[in-house]
N, C-alpha and C positions, 0 to 999 in steps of 0.2 A: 504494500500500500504506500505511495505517495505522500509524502506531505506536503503542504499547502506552497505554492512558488513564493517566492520572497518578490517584490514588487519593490520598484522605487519608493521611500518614502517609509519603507515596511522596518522592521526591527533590523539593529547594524548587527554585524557578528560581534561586536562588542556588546551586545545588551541578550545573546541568545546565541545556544551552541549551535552552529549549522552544520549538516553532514556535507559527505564531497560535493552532493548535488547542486548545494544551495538550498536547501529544504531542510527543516525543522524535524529532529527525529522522528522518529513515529510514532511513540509513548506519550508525545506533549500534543496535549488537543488546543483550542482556544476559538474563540468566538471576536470575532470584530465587530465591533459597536463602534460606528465615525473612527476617531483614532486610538482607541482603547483596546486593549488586550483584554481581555477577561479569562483568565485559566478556567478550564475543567477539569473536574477530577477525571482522572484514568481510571480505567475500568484493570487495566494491567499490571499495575503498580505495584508492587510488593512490598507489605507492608512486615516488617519484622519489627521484632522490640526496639532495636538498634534504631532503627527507621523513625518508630513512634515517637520513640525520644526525643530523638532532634525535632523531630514535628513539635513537639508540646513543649520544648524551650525554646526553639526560634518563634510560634506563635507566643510565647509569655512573656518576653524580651520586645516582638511589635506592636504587642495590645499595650504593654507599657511605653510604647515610642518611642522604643531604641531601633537602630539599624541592626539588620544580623548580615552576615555577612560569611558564604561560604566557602570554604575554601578547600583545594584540593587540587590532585593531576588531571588530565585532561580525561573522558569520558567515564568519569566516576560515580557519574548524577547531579552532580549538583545543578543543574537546569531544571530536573526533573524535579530534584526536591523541590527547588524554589516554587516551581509551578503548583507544585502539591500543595505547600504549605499556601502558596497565595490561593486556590478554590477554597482553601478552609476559611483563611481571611473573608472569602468574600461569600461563602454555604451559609443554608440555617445554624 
């Protein structure tokens, strides 16, 4: 499955990990509303303790309005996290 083409104007590789294509993995969904990103949750995601973890200290750290800020080698997830944790941000 394809993801979505990258467009002029669309997220830089600096703000999103692009594969060779130029396209957005395949685990990272999103919704465009004018110029907003809006994450979905993955249906794919794998969620372990490890995983939840992070999830519920990165989300406890931006509900208190600090930045978090992930960090790691290159296709480790951390895009994916981000995106995770920001549908939580933004889910019932």
């Amino acid at each position: 499955m394809d993801g979505p083409k990258r467009e002029p104007g669309d997220l830089s590789d600096k703000d999103c990990d692009m594969n060779d294509n130029n396209q957005l993995p395949e685990d990272v969904t999103f919704q465009r509303k004018e110029d907003t990103v809006l994450p979905e949750p993955s249906a794919g995601f794998v969620r372990t303790p490890f995983v939840e973890d992070l999830s519920r200290r990165a989300l406890t750290y931006l509900e208190a309005g600090y930045p978090v800020h992930f960090a790691g080698a290159a296709g480790t997830g951390k895009t994916t996290l981000a995106f995770h944790v920001a549908a939580q941000l933004a889910g019932p």
